[in-house]
C-alpha positions in Angstrom: -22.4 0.8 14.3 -20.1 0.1 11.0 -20.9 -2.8 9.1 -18.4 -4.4 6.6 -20.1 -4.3 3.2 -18.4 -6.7 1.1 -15.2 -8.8 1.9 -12.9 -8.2 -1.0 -10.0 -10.6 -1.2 -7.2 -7.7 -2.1 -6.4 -4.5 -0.8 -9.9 -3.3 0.1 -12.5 -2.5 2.9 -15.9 -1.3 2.3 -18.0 0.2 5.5 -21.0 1.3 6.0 -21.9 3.3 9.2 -25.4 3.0 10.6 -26.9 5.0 13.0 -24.0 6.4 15.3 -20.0 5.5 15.3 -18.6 4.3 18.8 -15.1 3.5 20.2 -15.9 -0.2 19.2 -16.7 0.8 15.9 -13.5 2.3 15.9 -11.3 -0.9 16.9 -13.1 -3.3 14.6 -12.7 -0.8 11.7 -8.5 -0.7 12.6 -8.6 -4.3 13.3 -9.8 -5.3 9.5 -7.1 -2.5 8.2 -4.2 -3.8 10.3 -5.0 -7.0 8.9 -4.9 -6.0 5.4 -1.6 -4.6 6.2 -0.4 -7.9 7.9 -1.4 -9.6 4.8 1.1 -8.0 3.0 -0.4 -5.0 1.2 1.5 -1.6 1.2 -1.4 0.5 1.4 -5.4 -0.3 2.2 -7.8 1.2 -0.3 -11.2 2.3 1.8 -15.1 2.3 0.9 -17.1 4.5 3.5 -21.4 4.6 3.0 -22.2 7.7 5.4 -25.7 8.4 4.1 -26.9 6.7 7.7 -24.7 8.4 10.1 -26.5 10.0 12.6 -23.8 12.6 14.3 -25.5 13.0 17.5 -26.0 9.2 17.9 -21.9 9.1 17.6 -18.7 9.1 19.8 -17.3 12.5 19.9 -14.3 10.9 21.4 -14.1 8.2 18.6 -14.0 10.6 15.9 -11.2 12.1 17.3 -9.5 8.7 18.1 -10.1 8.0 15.0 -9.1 11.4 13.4 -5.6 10.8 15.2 -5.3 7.4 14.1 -5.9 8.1 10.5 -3.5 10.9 10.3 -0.7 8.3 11.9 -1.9 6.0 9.0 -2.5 7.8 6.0 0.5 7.0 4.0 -0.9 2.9 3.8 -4.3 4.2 2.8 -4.7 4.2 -1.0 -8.2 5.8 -3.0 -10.8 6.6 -0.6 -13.8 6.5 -1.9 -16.7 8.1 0.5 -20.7 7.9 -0.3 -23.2 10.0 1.0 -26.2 12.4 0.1 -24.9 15.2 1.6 -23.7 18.6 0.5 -21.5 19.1 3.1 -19.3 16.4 2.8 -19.5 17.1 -1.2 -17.9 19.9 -0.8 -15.3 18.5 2.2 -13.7 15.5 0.5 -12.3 18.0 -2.4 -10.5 20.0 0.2 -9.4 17.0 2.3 -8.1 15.4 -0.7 -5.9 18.3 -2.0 -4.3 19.0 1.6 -3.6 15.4 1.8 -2.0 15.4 -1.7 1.5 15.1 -0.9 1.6 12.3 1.6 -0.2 9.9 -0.6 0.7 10.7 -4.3 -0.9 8.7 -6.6 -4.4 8.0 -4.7 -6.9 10.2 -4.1 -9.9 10.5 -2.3 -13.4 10.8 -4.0 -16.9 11.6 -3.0 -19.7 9.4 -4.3 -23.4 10.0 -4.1 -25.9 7.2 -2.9 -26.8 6.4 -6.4 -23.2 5.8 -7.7 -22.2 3.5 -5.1 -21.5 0.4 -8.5 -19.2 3.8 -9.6 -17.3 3.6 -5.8 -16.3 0.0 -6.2 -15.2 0.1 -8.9 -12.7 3.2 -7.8 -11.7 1.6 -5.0 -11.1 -2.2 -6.3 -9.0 -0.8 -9.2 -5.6 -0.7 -7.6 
């Protein structure tokens, strides 16, 4: 289930995702971007809380929906800015962000621990 965690006015969405992430999940989360987008904005910055994502309580089909649709969207995503406690993903975003380089120049994307979350807000609400 993904939650919206604050409603900022400009350019971005903040999520959290408890428990397990399912096809719905997956619609509502497009649903707030593509409004974003409608609303004028050229590009969506994105806030994602992970630390309660339970993988084997998740759609293996809407990761990869969603997997598809983020690559078909990437250029009108700005900073990304994803929060976890996990070593894994620590380690990911760094890799993610330097193959994604080219298509979005001028954004990145950034890993946050739990504890820095006042640190991801401020990342993401900056542009």
């Amino acid at each position: 289930m993904i939650e919206q965690l604050d409603k900022f006015s400009g350019n971005t969405l903040a999520f959290e995702v408890i428990d397990g992430f399912t096809e719905t999940d997956e619609k509502y989360a497009q649903k707030l971007f593509k409004e974003k987008i409608e609303k004028g904005f050229d590009y969506v910055n994105i806030l994602i809380k992970l630390d309660e994502l339970k993988l084997n309580h998740s759609s293996t089909k809407a990761f990869l929906e969603d997997t598809i649709w983020t690559l078909r969207n990437y250029k009108k995503m700005g900073n990304i800015a994803i929060i976890a406690h996990s070593k894994i993903l620590k380690a990911l975003v760094p890799i993610d962000n330097f193959f994604f380089e080219r298509l979005r120049k001028g954004f990145e994307e950034r890993y946050f621990d739990v504890s820095q979350m006042e640190k991801a807000i401020e990342f993401v609400s900056n542009k």
